[in-house]
Each structure stands twice: as C-alpha cells, then as structure tokens.
PQR file with spaces between the fields and no chain letter, atoms N, CA, C, O and H, PARSE charges and radii, in Angstrom:
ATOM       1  N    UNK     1     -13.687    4.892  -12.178 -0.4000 1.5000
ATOM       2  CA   UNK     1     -12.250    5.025  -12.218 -0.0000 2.0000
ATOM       3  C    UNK     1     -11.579    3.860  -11.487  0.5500 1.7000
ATOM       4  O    UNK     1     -10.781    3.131  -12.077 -0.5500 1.4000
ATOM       5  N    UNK     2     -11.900    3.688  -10.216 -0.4000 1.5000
ATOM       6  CA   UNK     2     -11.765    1.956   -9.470 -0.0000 2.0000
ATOM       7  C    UNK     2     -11.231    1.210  -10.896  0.5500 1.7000
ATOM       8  O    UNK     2     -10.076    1.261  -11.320 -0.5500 1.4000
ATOM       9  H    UNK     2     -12.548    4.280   -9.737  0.4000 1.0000
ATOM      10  N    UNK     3     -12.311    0.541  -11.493 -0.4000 1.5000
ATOM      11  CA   UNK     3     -12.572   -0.215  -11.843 -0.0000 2.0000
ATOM      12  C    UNK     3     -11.178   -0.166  -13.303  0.5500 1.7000
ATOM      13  O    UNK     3     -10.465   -1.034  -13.807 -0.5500 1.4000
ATOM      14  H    UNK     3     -13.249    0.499  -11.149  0.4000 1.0000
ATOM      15  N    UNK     4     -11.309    0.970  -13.474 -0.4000 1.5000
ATOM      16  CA   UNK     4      -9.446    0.790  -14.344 -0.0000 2.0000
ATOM      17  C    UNK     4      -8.526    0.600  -13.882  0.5500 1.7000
ATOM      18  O    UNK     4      -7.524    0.104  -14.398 -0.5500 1.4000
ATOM      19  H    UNK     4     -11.888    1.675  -13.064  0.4000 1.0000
ATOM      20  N    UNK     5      -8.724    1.065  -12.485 -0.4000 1.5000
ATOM      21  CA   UNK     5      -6.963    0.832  -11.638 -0.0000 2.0000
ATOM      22  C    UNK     5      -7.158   -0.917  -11.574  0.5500 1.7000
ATOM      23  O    UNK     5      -6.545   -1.672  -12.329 -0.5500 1.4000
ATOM      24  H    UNK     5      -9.537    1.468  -12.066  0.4000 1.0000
ATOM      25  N    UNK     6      -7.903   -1.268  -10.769 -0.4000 1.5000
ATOM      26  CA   UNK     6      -8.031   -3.025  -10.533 -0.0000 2.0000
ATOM      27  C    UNK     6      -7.687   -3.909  -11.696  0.5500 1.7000
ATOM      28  O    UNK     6      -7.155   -5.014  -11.595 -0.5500 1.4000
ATOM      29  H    UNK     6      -8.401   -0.654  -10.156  0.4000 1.0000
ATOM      30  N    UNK     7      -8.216   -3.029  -13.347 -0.4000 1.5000
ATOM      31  CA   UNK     7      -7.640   -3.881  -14.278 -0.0000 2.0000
ATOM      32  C    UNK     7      -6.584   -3.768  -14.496  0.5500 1.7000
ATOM      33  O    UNK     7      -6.117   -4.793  -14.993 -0.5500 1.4000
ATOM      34  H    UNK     7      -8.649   -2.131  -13.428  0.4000 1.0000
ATOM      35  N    UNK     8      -5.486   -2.520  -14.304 -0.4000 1.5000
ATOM      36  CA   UNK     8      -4.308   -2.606  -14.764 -0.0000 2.0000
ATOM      37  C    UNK     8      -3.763   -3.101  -13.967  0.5500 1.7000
ATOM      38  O    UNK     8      -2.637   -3.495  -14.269 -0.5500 1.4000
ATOM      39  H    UNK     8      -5.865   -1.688  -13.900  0.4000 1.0000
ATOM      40  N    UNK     9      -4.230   -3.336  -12.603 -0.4000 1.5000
ATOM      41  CA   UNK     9      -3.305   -3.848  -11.902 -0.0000 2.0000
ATOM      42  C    UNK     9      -3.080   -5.286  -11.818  0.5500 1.7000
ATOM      43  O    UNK     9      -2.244   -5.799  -11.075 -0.5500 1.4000
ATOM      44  H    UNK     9      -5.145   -3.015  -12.358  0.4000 1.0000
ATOM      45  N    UNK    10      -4.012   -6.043  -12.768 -0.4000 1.5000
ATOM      46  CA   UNK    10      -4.489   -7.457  -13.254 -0.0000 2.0000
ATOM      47  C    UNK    10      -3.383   -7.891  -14.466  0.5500 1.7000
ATOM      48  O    UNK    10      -2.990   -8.988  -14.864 -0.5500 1.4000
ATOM      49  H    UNK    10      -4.690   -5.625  -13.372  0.4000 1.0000
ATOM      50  N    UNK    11      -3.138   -6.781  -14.778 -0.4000 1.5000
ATOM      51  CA   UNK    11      -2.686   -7.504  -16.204 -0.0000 2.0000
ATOM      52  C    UNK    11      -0.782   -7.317  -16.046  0.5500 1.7000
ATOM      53  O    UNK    11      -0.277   -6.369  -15.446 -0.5500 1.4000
ATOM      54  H    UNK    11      -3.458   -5.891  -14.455  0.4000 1.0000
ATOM      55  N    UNK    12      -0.121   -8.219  -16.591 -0.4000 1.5000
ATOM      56  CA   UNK    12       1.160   -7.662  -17.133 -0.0000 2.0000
ATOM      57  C    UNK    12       1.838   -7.866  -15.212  0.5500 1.7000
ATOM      58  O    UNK    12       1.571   -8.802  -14.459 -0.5500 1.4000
ATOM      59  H    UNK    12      -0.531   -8.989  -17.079  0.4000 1.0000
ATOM      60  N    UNK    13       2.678   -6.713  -14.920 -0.4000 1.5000
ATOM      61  CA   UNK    13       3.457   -6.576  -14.040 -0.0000 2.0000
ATOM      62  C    UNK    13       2.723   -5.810  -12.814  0.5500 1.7000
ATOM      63  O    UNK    13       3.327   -5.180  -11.946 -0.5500 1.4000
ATOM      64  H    UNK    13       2.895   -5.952  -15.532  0.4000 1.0000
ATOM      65  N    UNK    14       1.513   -5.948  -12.880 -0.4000 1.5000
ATOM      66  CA   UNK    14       0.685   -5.759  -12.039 -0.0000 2.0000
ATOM      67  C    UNK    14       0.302   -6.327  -10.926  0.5500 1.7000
ATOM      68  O    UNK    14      -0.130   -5.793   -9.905 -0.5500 1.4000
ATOM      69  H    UNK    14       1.023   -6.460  -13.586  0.4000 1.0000
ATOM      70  N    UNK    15       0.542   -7.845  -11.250 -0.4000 1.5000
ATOM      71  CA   UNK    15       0.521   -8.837  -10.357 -0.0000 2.0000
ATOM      72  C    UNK    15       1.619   -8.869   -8.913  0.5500 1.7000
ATOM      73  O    UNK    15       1.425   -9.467   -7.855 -0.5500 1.4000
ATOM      74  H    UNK    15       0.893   -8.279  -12.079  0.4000 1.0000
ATOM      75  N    UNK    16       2.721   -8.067   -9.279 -0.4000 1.5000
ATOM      76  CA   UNK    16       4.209   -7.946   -8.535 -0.0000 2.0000
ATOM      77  C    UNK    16       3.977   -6.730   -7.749  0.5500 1.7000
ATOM      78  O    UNK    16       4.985   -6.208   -7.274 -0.5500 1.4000
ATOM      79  H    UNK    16       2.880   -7.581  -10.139  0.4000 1.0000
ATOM      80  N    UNK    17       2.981   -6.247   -7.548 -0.4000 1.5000
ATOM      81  CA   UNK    17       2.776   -5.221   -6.518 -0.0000 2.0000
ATOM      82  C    UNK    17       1.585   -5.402   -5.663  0.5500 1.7000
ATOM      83  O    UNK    17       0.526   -5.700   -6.216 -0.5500 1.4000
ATOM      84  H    UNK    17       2.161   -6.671   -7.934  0.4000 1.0000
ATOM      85  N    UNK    18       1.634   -5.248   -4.295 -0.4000 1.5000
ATOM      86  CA   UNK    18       0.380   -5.383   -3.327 -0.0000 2.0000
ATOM      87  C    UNK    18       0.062   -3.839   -2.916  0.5500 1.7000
ATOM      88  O    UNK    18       1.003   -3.045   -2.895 -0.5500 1.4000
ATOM      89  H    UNK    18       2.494   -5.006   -3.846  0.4000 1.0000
ATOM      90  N    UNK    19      -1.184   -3.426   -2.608 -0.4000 1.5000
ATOM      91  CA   UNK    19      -1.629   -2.077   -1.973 -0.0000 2.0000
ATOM      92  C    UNK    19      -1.419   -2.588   -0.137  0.5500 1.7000
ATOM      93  O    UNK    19      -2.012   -3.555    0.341 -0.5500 1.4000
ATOM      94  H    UNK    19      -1.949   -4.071   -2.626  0.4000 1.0000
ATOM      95  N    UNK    20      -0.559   -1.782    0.572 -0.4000 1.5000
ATOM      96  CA   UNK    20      -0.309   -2.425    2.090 -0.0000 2.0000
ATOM      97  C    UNK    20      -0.830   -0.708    2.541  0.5500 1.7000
ATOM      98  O    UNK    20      -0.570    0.382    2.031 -0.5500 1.4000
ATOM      99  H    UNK    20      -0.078   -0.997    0.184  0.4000 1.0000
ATOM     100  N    UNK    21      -1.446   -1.008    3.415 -0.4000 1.5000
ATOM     101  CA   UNK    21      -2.279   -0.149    4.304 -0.0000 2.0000
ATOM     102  C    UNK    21      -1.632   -0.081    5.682  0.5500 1.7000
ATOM     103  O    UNK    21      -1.348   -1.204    6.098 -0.5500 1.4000
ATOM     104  H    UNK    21      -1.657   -1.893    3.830  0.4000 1.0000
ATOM     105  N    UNK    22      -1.397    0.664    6.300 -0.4000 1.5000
ATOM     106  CA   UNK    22      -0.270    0.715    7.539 -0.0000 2.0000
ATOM     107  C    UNK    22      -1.229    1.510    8.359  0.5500 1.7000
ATOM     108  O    UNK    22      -2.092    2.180    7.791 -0.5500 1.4000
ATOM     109  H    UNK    22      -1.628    1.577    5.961  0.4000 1.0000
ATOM     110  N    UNK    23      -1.129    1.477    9.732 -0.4000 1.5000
ATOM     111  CA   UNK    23      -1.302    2.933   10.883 -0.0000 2.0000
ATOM     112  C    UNK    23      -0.853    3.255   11.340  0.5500 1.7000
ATOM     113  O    UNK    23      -0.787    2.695   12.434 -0.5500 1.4000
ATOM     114  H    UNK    23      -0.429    0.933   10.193  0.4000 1.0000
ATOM     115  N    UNK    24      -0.145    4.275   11.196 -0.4000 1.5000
ATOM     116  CA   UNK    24       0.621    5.317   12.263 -0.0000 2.0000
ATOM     117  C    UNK    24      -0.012    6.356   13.135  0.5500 1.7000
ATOM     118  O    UNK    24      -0.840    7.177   12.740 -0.5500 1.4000
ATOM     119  H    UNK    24      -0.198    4.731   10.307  0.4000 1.0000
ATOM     120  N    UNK    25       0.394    6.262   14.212 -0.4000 1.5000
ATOM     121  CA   UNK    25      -0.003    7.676   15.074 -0.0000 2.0000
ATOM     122  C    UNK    25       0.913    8.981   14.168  0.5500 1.7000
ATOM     123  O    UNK    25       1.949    9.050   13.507 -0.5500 1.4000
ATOM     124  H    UNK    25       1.067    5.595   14.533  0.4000 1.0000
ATOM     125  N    UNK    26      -0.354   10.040   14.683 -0.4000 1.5000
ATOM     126  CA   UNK    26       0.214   11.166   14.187 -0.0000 2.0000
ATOM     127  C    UNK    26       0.868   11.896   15.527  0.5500 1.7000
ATOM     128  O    UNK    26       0.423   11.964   16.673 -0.5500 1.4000
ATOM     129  H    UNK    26      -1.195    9.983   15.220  0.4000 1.0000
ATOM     130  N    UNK    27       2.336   12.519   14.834 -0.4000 1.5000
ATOM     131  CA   UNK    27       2.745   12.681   16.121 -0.0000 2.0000
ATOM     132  C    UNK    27       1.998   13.998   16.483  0.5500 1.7000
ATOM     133  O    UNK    27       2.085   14.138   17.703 -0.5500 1.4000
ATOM     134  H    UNK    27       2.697   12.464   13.903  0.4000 1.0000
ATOM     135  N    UNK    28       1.432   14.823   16.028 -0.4000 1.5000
ATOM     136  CA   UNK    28       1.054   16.140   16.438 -0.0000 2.0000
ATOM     137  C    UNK    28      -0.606   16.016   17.127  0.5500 1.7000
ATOM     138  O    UNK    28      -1.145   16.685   18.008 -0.5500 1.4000
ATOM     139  H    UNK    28       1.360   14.709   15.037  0.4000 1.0000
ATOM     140  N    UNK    29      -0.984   15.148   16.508 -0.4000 1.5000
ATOM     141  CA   UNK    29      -2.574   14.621   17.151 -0.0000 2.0000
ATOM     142  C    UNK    29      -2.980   13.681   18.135  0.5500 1.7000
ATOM     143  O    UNK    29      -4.031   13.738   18.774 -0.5500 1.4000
ATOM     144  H    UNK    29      -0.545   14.605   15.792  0.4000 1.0000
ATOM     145  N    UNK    30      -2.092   12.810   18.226 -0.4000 1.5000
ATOM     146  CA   UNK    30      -1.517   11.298   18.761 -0.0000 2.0000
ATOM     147  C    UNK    30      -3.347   10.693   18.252  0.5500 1.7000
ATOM     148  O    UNK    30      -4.232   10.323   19.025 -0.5500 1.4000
ATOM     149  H    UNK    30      -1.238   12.764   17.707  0.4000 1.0000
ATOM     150  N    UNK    31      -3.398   10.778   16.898 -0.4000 1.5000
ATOM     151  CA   UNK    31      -4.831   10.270   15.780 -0.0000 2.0000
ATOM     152  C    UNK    31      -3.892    9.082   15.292  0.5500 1.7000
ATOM     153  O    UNK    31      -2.664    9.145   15.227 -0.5500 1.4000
ATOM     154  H    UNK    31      -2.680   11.079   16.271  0.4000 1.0000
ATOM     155  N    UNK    32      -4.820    7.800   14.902 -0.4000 1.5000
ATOM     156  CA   UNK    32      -3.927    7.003   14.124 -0.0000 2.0000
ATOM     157  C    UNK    32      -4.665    7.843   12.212  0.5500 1.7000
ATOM     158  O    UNK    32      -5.789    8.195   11.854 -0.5500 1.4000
ATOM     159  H    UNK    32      -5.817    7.748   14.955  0.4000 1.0000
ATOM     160  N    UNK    33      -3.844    7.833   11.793 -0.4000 1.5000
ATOM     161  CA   UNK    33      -4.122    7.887   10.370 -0.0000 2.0000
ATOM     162  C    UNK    33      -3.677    6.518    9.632  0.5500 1.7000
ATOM     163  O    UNK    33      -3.146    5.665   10.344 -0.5500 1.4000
ATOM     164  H    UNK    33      -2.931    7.547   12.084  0.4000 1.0000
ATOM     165  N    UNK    34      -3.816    6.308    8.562 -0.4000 1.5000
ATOM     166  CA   UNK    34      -3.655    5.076    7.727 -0.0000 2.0000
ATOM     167  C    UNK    34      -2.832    5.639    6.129  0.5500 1.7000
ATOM     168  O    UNK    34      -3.129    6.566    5.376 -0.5500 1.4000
ATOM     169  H    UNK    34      -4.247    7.001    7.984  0.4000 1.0000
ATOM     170  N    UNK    35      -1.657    4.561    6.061 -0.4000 1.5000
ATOM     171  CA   UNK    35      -0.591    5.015    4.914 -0.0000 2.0000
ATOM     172  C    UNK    35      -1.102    4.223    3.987  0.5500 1.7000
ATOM     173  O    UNK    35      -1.321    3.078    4.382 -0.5500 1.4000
ATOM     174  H    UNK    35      -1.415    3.807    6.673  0.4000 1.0000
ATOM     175  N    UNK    36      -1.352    4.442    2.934 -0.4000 1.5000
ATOM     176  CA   UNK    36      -1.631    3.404    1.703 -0.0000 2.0000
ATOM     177  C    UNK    36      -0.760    3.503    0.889  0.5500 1.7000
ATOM     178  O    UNK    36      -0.468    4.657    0.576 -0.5500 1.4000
ATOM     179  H    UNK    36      -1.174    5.372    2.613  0.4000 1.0000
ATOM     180  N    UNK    37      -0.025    2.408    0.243 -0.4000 1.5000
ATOM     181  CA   UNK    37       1.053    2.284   -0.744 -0.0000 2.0000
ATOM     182  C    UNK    37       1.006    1.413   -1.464  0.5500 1.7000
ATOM     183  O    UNK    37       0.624    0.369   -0.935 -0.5500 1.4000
ATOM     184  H    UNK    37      -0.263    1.470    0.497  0.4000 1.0000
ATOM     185  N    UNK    38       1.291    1.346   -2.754 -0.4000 1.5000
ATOM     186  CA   UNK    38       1.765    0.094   -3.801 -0.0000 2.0000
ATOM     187  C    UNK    38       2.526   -0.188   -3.470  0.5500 1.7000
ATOM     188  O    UNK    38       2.842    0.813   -2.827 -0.5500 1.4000
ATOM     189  H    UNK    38       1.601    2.194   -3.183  0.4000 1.0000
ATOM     190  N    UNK    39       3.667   -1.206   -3.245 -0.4000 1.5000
ATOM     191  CA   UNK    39       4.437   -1.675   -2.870 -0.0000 2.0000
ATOM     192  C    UNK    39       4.944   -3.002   -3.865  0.5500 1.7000
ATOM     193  O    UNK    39       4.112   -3.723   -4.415 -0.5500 1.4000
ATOM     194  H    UNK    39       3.410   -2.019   -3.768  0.4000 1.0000
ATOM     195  N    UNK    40       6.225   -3.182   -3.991 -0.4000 1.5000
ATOM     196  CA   UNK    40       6.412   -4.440   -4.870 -0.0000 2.0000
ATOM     197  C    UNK    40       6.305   -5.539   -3.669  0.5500 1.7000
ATOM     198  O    UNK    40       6.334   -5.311   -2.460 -0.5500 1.4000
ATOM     199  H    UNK    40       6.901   -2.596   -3.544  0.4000 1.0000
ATOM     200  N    UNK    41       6.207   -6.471   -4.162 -0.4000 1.5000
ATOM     201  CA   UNK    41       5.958   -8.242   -3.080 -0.0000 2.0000
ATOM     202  C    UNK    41       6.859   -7.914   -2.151  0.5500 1.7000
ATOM     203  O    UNK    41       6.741   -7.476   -1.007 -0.5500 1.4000
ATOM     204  H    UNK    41       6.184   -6.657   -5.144  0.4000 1.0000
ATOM     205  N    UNK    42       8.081   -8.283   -3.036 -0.4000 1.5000
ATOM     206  CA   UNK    42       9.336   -8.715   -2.108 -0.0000 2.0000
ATOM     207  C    UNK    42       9.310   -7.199   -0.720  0.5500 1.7000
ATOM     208  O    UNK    42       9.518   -7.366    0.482 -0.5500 1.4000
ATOM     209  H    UNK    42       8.177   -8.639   -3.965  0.4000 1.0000
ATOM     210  N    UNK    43       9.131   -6.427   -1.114 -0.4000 1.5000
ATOM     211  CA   UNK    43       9.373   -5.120   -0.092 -0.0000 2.0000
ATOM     212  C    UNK    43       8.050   -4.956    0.983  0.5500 1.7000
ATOM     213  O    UNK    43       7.869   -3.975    1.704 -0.5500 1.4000
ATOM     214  H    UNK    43       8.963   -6.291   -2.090  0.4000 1.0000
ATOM     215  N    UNK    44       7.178   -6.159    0.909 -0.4000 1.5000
ATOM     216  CA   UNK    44       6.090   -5.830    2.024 -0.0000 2.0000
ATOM     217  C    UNK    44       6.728   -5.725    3.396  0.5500 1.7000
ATOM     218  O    UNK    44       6.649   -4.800    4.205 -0.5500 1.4000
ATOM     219  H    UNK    44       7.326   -6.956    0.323  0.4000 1.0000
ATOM     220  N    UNK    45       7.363   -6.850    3.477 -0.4000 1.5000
ATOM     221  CA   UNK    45       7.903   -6.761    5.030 -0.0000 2.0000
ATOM     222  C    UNK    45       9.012   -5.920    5.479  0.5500 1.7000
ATOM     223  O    UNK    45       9.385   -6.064    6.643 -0.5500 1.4000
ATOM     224  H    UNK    45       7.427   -7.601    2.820  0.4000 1.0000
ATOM     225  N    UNK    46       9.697   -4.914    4.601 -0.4000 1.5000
ATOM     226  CA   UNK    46      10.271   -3.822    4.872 -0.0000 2.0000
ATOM     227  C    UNK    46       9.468   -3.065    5.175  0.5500 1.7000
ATOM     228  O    UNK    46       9.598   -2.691    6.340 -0.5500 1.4000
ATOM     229  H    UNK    46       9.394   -4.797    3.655  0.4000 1.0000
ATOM     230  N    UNK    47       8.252   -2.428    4.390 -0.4000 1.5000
ATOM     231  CA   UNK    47       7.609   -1.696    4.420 -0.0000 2.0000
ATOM     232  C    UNK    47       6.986   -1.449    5.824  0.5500 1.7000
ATOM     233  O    UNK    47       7.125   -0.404    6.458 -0.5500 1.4000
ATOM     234  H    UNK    47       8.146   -2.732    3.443  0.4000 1.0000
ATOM     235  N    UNK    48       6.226   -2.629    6.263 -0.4000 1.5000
ATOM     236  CA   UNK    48       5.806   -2.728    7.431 -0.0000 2.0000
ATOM     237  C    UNK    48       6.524   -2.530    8.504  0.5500 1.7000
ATOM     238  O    UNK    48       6.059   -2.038    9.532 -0.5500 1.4000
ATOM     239  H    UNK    48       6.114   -3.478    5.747  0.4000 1.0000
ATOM     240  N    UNK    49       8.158   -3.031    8.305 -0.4000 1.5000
ATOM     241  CA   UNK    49       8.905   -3.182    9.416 -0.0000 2.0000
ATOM     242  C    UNK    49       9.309   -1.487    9.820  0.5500 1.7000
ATOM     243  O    UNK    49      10.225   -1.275   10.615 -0.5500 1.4000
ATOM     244  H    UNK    49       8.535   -3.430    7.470  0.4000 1.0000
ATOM     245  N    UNK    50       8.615   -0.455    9.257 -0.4000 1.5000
ATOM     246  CA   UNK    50       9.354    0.597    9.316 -0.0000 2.0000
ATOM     247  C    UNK    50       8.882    1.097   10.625  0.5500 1.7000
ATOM     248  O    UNK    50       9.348    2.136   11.094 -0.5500 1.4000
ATOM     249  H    UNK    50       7.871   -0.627    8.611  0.4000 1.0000
C-alpha cells in the first residue's frame, strides 16, 4: 500500500505537498507524541510555527 501512496504522490500535484512530522508534548502525559501531516510547500513554516 506504501508503495501507491509514494507514486501518487510523484505524479501531477503531488509534488506541491511535503509529509512534516512535528512533536508535541502531550499535555495529559507530558509523552512527546509525533503529528504527521501533508502539508502544501508554501504552509511548512506555518505549520511548524504553531
């Protein structure tokens, strides 16, 4: 299944989105967990800045 997401994400308007991986503490655990998102280009450094 991988291996279909990586191609669609190859082809066409696929190219205009990055997967950004973040860590946040959880506030109820104080655990870091990790956010994974598609994200378009231009919005990485919003994303992060949150």
């Amino acid at each position: 299944m991988a291996k279909k997401t990586v191609a669609t994400l190859q082809k066409g308007e696929g190219r205009t989105y990055s997967k950004v991986i973040k860590m946040v503490k959880s506030p109820k655990t104080g655990a870091y967990i990790f956010e994974e998102t598609m994200v378009p280009n231009a919005e990485v450094k919003n994303f992060l800045a949150k």
